[in-house]
Backbone as CSV, one residue per row, in Angstrom:
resi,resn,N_x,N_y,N_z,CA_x,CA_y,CA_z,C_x,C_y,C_z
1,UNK,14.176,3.533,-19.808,14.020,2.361,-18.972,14.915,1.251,-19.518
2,UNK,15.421,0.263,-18.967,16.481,-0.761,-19.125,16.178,-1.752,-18.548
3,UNK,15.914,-2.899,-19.320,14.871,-4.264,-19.547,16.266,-5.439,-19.143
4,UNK,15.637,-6.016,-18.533,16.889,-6.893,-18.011,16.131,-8.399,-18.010
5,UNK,16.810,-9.311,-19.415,15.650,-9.988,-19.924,16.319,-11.567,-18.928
6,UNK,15.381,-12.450,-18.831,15.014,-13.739,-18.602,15.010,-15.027,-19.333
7,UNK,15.156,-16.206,-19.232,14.918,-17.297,-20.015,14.292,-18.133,-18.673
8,UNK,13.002,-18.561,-18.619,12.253,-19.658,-17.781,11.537,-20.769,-18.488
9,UNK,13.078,-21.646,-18.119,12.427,-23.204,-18.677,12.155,-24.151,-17.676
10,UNK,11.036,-24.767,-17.660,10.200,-25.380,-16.700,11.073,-24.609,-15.453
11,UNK,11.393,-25.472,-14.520,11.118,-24.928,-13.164,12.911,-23.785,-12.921
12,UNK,13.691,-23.346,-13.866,15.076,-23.258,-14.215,14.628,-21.416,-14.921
13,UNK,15.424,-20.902,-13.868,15.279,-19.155,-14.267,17.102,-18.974,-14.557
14,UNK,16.971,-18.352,-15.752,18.710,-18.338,-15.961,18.471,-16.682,-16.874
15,UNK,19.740,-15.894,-16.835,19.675,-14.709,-17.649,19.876,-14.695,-19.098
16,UNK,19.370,-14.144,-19.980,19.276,-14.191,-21.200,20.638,-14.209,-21.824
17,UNK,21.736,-14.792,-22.652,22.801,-14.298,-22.699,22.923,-13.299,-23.690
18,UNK,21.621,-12.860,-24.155,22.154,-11.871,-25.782,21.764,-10.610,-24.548
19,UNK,21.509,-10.551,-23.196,21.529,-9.151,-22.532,22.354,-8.526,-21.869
20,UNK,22.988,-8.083,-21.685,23.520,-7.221,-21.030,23.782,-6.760,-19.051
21,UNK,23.940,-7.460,-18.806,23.809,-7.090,-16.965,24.667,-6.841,-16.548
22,UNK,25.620,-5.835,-17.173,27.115,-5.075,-16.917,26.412,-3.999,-16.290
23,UNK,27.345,-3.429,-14.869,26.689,-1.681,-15.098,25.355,-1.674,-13.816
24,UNK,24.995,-2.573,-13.409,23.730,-2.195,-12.926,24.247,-1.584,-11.663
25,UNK,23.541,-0.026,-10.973,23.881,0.343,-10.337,22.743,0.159,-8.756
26,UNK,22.997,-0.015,-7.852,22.329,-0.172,-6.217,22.084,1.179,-6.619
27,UNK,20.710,1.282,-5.976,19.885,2.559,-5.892,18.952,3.159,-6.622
28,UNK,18.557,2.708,-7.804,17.779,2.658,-8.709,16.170,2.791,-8.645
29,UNK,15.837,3.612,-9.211,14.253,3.430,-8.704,13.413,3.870,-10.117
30,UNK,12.395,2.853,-10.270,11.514,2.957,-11.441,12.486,2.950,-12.925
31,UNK,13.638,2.351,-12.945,14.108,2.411,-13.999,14.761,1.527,-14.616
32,UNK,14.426,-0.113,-13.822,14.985,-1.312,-14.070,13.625,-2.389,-14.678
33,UNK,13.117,-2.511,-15.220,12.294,-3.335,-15.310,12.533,-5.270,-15.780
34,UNK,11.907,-5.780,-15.672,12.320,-7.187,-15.874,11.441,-8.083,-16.938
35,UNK,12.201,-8.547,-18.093,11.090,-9.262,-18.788,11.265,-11.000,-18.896
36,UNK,10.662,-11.738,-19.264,10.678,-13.417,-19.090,9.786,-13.833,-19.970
37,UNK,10.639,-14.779,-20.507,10.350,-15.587,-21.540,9.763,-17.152,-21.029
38,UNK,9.078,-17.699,-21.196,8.676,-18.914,-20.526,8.342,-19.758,-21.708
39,UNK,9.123,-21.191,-21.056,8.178,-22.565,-21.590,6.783,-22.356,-21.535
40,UNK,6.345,-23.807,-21.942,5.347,-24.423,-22.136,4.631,-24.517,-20.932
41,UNK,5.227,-25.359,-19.898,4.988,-25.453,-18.438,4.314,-24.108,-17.828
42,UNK,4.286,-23.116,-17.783,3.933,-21.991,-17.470,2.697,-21.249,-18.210
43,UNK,2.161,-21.580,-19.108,1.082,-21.324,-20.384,-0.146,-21.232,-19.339
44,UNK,-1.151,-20.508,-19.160,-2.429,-20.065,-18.238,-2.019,-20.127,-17.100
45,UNK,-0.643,-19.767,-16.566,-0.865,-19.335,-15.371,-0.268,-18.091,-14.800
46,UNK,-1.339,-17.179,-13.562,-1.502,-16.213,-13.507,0.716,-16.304,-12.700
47,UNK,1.329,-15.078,-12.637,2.592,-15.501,-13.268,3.399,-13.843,-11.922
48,UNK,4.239,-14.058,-11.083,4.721,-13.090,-10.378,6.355,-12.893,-10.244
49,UNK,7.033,-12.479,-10.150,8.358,-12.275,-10.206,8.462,-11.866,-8.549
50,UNK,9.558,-12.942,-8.014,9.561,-12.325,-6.219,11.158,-11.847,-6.500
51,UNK,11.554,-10.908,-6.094,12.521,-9.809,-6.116,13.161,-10.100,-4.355
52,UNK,14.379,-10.260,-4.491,14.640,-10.305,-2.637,16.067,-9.737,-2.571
53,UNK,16.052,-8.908,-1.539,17.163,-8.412,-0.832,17.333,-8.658,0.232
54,UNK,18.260,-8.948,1.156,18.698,-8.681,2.908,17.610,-9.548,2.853
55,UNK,17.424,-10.439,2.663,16.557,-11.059,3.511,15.181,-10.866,3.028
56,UNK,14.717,-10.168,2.259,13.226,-9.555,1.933,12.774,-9.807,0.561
57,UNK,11.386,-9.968,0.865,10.996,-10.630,-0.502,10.190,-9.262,-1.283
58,UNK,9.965,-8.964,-2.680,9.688,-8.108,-2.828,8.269,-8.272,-4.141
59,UNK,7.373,-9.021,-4.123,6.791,-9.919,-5.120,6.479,-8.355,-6.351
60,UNK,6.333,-8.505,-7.366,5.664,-8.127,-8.344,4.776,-8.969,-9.487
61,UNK,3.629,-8.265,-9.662,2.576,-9.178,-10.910,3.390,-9.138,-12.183
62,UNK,4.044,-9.750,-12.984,4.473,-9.832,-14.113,2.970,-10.236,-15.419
63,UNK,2.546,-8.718,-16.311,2.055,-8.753,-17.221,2.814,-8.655,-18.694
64,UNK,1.909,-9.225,-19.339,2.626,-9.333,-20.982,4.035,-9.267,-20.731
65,UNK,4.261,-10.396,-19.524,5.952,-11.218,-19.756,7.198,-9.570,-19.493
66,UNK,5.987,-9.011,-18.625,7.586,-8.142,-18.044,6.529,-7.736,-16.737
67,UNK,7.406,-6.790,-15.774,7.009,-6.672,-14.834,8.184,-5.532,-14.574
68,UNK,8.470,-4.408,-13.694,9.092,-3.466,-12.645,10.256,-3.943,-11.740
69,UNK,11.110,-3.646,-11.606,12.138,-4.230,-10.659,11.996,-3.333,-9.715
70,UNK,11.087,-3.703,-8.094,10.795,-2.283,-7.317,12.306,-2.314,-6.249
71,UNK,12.854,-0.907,-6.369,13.475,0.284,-5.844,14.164,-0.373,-4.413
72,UNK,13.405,-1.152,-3.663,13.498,-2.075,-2.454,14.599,-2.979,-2.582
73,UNK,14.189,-3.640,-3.496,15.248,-4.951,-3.879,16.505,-4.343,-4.620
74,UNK,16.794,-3.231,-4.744,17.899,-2.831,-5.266,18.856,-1.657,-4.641
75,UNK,18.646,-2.037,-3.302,19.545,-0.815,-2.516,20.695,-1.875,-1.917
76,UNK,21.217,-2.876,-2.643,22.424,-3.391,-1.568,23.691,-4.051,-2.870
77,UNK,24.374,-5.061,-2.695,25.310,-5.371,-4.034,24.599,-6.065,-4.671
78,UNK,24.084,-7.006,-4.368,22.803,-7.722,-4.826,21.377,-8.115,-5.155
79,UNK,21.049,-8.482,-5.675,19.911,-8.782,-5.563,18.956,-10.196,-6.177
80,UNK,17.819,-10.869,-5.963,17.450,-11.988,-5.827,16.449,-12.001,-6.880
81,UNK,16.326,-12.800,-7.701,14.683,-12.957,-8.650,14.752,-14.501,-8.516
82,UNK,13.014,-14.625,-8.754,12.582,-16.476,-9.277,11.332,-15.968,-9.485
83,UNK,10.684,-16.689,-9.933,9.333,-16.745,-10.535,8.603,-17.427,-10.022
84,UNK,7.190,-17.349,-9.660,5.899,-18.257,-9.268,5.220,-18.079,-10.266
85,UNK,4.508,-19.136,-10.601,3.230,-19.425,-11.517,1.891,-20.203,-10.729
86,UNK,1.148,-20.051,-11.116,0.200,-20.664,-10.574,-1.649,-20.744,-11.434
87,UNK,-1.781,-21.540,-11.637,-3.427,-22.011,-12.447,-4.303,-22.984,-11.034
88,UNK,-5.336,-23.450,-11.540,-6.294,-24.476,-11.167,-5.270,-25.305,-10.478
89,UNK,-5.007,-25.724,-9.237,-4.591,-27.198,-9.237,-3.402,-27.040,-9.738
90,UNK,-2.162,-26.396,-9.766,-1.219,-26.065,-10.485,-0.356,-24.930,-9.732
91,UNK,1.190,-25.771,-9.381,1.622,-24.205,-8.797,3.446,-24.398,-9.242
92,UNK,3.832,-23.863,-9.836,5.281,-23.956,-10.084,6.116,-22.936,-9.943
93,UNK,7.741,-22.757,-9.220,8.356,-21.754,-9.209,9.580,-22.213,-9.773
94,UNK,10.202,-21.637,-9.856,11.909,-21.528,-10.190,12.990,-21.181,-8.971
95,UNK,14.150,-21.988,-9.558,15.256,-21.390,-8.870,15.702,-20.174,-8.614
96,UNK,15.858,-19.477,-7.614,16.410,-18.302,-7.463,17.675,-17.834,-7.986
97,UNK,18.325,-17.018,-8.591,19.203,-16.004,-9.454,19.772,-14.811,-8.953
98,UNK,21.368,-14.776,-8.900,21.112,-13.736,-8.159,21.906,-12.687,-9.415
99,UNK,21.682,-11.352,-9.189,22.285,-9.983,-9.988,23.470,-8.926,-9.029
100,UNK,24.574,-9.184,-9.710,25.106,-8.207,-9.375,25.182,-6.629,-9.580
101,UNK,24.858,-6.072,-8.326,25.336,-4.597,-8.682,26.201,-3.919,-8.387
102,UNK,26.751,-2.725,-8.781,27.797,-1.791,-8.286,26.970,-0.794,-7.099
103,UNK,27.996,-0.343,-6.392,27.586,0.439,-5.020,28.137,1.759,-5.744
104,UNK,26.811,2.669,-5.233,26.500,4.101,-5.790,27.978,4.908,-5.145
């Protein structure tokens, strides 16, 4: 599996630079997963990664700060991540990011 890491500071989703996102290939399934690092701002709240392609949103639950990159969001050159958080009275997301891929 091949972890394709995150930096989320307050409301600001940017890619890790010690990772790697050379290479990623369109078509992929169960073998991309995504991990995120978060501020302070984000601390007790329940925490989702929305994934989008063509137009489509693709949400996943992000536990213990990683989460699945699902199979959907990765059939075209691109693809979309940002983050939602949300507690009590409390709801914050991030800017959207986009990933390039190579065509199979």
């Amino acid at each position: 599996m091949r972890t394709l890491k995150f930096i989320i500071t307050a409301q600001s989703i940017q890619k890790d630079p010690d990772c790697d996102f050379s290479g990623i290939v369109a078509g992929t399934q169960g073998y991309l997963q995504a991990e995120f690092s978060f501020s302070e701002e984000w601390a007790g709240c329940r925490m989702a990664a929305v994934f989008s392609s063509m137009r489509k949103e693709y949400p996943q639950p992000i536990k213990n700060g990683r989460c699945v990159i699902p199979a959907e969001a990765l059939t075209w050159d691109n693809f979309g991540v940002r983050v939602v958080g949300q507690r009590e009275n409390y709801r914050i997301t991030t800017n959207e990011i986009k990933i390039k891929q190579e065509r199979r």
